[in-house]
N, C-alpha and C positions, 0 to 999 in steps of 0.2 A: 535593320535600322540600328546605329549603332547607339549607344548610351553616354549620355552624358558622363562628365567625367566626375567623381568622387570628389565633394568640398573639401578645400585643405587644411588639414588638421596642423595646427600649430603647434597641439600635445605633442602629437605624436612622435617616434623614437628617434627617429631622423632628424629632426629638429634642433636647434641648441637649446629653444627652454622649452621644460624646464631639464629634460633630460641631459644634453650637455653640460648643463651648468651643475647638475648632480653626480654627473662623473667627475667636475672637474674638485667638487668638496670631497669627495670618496680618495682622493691625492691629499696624504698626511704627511707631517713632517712627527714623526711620532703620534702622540693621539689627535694634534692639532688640526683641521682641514685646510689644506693649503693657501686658501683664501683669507682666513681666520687669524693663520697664520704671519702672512703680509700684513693685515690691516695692526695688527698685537706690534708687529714689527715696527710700524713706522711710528705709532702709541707711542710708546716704551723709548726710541730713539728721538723722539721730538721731546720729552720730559729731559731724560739726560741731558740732551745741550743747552736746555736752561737756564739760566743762575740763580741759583741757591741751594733749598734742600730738595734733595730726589722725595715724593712722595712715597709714604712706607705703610699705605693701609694695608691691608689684605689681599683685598684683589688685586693692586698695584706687585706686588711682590710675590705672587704667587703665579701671576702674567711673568714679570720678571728673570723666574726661576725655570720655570716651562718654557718659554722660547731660548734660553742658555742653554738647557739639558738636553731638550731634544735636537736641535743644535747638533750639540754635542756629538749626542751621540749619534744621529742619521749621520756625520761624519764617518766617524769610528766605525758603523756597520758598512759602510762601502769602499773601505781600504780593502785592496786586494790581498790575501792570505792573513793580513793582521787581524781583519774583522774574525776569523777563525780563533783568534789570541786573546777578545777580553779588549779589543780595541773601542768600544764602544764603551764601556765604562771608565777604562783609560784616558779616554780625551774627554769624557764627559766629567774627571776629576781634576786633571792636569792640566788641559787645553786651561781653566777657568784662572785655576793655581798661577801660569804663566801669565795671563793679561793682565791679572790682577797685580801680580809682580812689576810687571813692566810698565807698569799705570797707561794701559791701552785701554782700559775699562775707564770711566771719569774716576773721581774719588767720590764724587756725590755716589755715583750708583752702589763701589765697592762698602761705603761705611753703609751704604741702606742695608744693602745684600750680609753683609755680618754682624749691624744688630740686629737684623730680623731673624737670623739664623741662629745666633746664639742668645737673644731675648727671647724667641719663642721654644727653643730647644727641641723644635719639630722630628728630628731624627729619633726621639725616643717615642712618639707618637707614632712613626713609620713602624719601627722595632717591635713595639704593642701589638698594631694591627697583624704582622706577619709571624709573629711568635705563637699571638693566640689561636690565628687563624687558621693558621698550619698544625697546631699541636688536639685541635680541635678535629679538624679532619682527620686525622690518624686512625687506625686502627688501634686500639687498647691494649691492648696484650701485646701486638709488635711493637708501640709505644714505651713501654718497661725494659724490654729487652734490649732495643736499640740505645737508651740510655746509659744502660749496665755496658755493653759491650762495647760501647764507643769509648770508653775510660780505656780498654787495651790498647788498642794503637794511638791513642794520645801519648800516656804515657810513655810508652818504647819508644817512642818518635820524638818524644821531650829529651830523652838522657842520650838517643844515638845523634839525633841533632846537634846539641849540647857538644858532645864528642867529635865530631867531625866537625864541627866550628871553629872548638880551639885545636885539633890538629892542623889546621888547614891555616890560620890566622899564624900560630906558632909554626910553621914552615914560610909563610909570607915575611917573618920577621918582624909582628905587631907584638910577640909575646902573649906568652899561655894567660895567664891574669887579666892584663888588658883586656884581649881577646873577650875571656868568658866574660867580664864586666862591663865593658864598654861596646861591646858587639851584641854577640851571640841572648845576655840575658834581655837586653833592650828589645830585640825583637822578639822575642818569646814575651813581652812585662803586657802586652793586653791592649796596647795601644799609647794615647797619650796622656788623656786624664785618668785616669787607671792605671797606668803602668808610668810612662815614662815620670811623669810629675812626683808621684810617690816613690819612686826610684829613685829620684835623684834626690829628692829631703832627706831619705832612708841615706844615701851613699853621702850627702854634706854634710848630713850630724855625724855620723863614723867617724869620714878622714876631716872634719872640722872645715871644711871649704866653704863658697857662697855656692846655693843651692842654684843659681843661675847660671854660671860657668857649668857648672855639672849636666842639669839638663840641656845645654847648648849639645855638648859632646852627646850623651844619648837621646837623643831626638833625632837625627839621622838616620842612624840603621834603624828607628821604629819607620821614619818614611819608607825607605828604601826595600825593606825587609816585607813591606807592606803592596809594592809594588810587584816587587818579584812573586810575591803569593797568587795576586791578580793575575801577571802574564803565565804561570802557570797551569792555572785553574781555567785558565781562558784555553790553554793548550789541552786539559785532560778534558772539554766538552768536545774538543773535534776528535781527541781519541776516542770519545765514548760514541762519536756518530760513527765511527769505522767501525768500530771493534763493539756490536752493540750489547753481547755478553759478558761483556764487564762492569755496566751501571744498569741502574734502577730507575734511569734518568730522573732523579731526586728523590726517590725513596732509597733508605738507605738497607734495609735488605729484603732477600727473596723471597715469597710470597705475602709480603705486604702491600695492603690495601687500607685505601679510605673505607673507616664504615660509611659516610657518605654514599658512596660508590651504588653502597646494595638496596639503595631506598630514596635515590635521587629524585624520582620520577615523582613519587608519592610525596615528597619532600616539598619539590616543587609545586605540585599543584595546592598547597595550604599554604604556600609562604608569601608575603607579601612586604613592599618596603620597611613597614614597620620592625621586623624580624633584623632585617639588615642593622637596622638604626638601633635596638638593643643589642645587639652583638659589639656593634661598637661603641656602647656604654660598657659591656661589659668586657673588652680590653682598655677601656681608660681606669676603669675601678679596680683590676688588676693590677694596673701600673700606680693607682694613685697611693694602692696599699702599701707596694713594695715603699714607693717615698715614704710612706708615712713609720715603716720596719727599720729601713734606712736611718732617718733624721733619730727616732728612738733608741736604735742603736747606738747611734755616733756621742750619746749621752752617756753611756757607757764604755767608750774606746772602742766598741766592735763595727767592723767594716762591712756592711754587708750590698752590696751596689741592690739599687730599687729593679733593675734587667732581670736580675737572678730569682726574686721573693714573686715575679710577674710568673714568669718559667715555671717555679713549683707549683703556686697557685690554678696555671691554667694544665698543669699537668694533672695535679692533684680533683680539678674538675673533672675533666675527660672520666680519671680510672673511675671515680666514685659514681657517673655517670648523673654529673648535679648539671649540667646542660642539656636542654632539652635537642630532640633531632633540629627544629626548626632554627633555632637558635646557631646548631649547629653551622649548617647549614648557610645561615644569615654571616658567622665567624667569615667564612671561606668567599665570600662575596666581599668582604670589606678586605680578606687577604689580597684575591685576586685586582680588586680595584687600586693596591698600595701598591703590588708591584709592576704592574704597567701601566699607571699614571703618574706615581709622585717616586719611582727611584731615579730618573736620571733627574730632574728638577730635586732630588735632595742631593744628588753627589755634586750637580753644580755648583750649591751652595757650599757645600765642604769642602769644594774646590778653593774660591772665592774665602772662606772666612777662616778655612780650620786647616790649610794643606800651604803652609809655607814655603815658596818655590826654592828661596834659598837656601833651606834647609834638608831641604832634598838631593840638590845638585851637591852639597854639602857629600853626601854618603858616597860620591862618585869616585872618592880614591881607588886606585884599579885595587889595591890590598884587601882596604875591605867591601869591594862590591862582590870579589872573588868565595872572601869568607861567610857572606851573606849567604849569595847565591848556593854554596854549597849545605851550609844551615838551613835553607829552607827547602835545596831539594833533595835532601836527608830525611827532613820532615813527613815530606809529602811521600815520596817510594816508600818510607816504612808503614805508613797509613793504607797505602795502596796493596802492599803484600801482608801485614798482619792484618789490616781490616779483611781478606779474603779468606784469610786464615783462623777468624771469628766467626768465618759467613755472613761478612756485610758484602754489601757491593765496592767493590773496590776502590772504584774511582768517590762514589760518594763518601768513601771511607779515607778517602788522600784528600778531598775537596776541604770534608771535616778539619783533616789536620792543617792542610793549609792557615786556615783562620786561626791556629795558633801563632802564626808570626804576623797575623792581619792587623791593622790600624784600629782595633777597638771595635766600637759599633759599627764607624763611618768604613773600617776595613772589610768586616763582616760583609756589608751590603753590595761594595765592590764587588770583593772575591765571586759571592752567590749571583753575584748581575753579570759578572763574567763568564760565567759556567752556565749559567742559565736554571740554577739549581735554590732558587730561593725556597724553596720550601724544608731546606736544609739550617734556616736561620734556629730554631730550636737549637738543635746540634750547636752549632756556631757559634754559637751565645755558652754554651758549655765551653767549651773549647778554647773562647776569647777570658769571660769570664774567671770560672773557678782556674784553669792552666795558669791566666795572669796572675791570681793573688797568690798561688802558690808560687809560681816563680820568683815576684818579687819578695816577698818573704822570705824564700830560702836565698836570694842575691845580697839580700843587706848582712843578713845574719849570718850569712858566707863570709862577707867582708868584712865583719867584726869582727870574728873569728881569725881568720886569714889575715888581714890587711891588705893594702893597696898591692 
C-alpha cells in the first residue's frame, strides 16, 4: 500500500517564500540589499523632482549619499581591466564631480548634498574612526618603527620627485620656476585646505597679486596630481595580487601583526555593543582634543591641523598601553564598519561638494599632465625601492608615498579605497600631513627668497 503523499510545505527551500525572497535581499548593490535599494531609489528621486528645498535631515542625506556611492562605485568595480585600476573609487569621486558640473544632478539635491558635507564636516569623522582604529590594532613595537622608517622613502621621494618634475616641465618648455611653483609644489602642498589655499595666500602676499587668480592656477595639478596617485595605487593592488612577495596587503612591514590577532577569541567572548560604542567616543574625544590644540594654537600663529594632534594621541595610547584589550578591539569594529560602509557614500559627496570638474579638466594641458604624471611616478618607484630597502613592504611603502601628491584627507581615502589598503590611513595622514606643511613652507620662503 502505498503512502500518501507528504503536506506541502510552503517554507520549505523550493519555495519562493520565504527562501527566494531571501536570496533575492542577499543581492547588494554595495551594503544595500537590492530590494532596499530600489525602494531608497524611487524615495530619493520622487523628493528631487519636487519644487523646492530637497529635505536635508539625516536620514534623508545619508540615504542620499549611500545610493550615489555605491552607485558609484558597483560601477567602477565591473569595468573590465579598470576595476583592476581604482576604478571604483574613481567614478565613485568623478562620475558625482561631472553630474554635478553639468547640472544633471537638480540644484536642489547638489546645494543639499554640499551643505551637508561641508556643514557636517563628516569626512574628519570617517578620518577619526580609521586612524584610531587601525593604530589601535597595530602591534606596538612594529608601530614605532614603521613610523620612524616611513620618514625615509618619503623624504628621498620628496627631493627626486621635486627633481624629475622640474626637469621634465623644463624640457616641455613650462620653465624651471614655473614648473617647481605652479606644478610640481602644488601637488606635493597636502591637498586643498591645507596646501593649495595657504599656498596660494603664501605665494599673493610675496608677488603682491589677488590670492584668487593664484589659487585658480594651483588648484589644478592638486586635482590632477591627486588622480594620478589614485590610478596608480589602484595599479600597485593588482601588482601586489601577482607578485604577492612584495606587500603586506596593508601592513607596512614584515612580521607585523595585530595584537588583536593573538587574543581575538578571548576578546570576543567579553565584548559586547557597549565596547564598540565607547571606542567611538573615544575616537571623537581624540579628534575633539586635536580641534581644541588647533584653535589654541592658531592664537598664537602656530599651525597645527586637529588630523595630526588625533594621530599622536591615539599613537601615544597604544605604546603607553592606556586602552584597554576590549576597547581595543571595540576601535577595530568601528574601523571596519567606516570602511565598508561609509567610504564610497563619503567620496560621493567630495565628488558632488569638494572636487571641481572644471578645475580638473583644467590640468589637462598635455605639458603639464606629462610633468605631473612623471612627478608622481618618481614618487611612488622611490617609495617602492627605498621602502624595501628599509624593510618595509614595498608596495605599502609606494602606496604611503603615493598620498604625498593625494588630495588631502578626501585624497588619502581615494588613494587607500583604491588599493584596498585602508589600514594604511595612519601612514597617509603622515605623509599628507607633516610632507604638506613642510612643503608649503619651504615653497613660499623659496619664493621670497628666489622670486617669481
Amino acid at each position: 500500500m502505498s503512502l500518501p503523499p507528504a503536506p506541502s510545505d510552503k517554507n520549505s527551500p523550493t519555495g519562493f517564500w520565504p527562501h527566494g525572497w531571501w536570496k533575492i535581499m542577499e543581492l547588494r548593490i554595495g551594503i544595500l540589499p537590492l530590494p532596499v535599494y530600489l525602494l531608497l531609489l524611487f524615495i530619493v528621486a520622487w523628493f528631487a523632482m519636487q519644487p523646492g528645498k530637497f529635505p536635508t535631515e539625516i536620514c534623508m542625506m545619508m540615504t542620499v549619499l549611500a545610493i550615489g556611492g555605491f552607485t558609484c562605485g558597483e560601477l567602477g568595480k565591473r569595468i573590465p581591466i579598470l576595476h583592476h585600476f581604482g576604478a571604483a573609487a574613481i567614478f565613485a569621486t568623478f562620475i558625482p564631480s561631472f553630474l554635478a558640473f553639468k547640472k544633471i544632478l537638480p540644484d536642489t539635491l547638489i546645494t543639499a548634498i554640499t551643505d551637508f558635507t561641508k556643514g557636517t564636516n563628516f569626512l574628519y569623522l570617517f578620518i577619526a574612526a580609521v586612524i584610531v582604529g587601525s593604530i589601535l590594532g597595530m602591534d606596538r613595537t612594529v608601530l614605532i618603527r614603521g613610523f620612524v622608517k616611513i620618514f625615509i622613502p618619503m623624504a628621498v621621494g620628496s627631493v627626486l620627485a621635486a627633481a624629475v618634475g622640474v626637469g621634465v616641465g623644463s624640457m616641455l618648455g613650462l620653465g624651471a620656476k614655473h614648473t617647481f611653483f605652479y606644478l610640481v609644489v602644488p601637488v606635493m602642498a597636502g591637498g586643498v585646505g591645507e596646501g593649495a589655499l595657504p599656498l596660494s595666500t603664501g605665494y599673493a602676499d610675496v608677488l603682491h597679486l589677488k590670492q584668487g587668480d593664484v589659487f585658480a592656477q594651483v588648484l589644478p595639478p592638486v586635482m590632477f596630481g591627486s588622480l594620478t596617485a589614485i590610478l596608480i595605487s589602484g595599479a600597485l593592488n593588482f601588482v601586489g595580487k601577482r607578485y604577492p612577495h612584495l606587500t603586506g596587503n596593508g601592513r607596512l612591514q614584515p612580521a607585523e601583526h595585530d595584537d588583536l590577532d593573538l587574543k581575538k577569541d578571548e576578546i570576543a567572548a567579553h565584548m559586547d555593543v557597549t565596547h564598540v560604542a565607547a571606542a567611538g567616543s573615544l575616537a571623537l574625544a581624540f579628534y575633539l582634543l586635536g580641534l581644541f590644540v588647533a584653535a589654541f594654537g592658531a592664537k598664537f600663529g602656530k599651525v597645527w591641523p586637529a588630523a595630526l594632534t588625533m594621530l599622536a594621541l591615539a599613537v601615544v595610547a597604544k605604546l603607553a598601553n592606556a586602552v584597554s584589550p576590549k576597547l581595543q578591539q571595540g576601535a577595530h569594529v568601528v574601523y571596519k564598519f567606516f570602511a565598508s560602509a561609509v567610504t564610497y557614500p563619503l567620496l560621493f559627496a567630495i565628488g558632488v561638494a569638494m572636487t571641481p570638474w572644471d578645475k580638473l579638466v583644467a590640468a589637462f594641458a598635455p605639458a603639464n599632465l606629462v610633468t605631473i604624471v612623471a612627478e608622481v611616478a618618481t614618487m611612488v618607484l622611490t617609495g617602492f625601492v627605498v621602502g624595501k630597502w628599509v624593510k618595509l613592504y614595498p608596495i605599502e611603502a609606494a602606496i604611503v608615498n603615493s598620498c604625498r601628491c593625494g588630495q588631502g584627507g578626501t585624497g588619502d581615502v581615494a588613494i587607500l579605497t583604491a588599493s584596498n589598503r585602508m589600514q594604511l590611513m595612519p601612514f597617509a595622514q603622515i605623509a599628507t600631513r607633516i610632507g604638506g606643511l613642510v612643503t608649503v613652507w619651504t615653497a613660499i620662503n623659496a619664493l621670497a627668497y628666489f622670486g617669481a
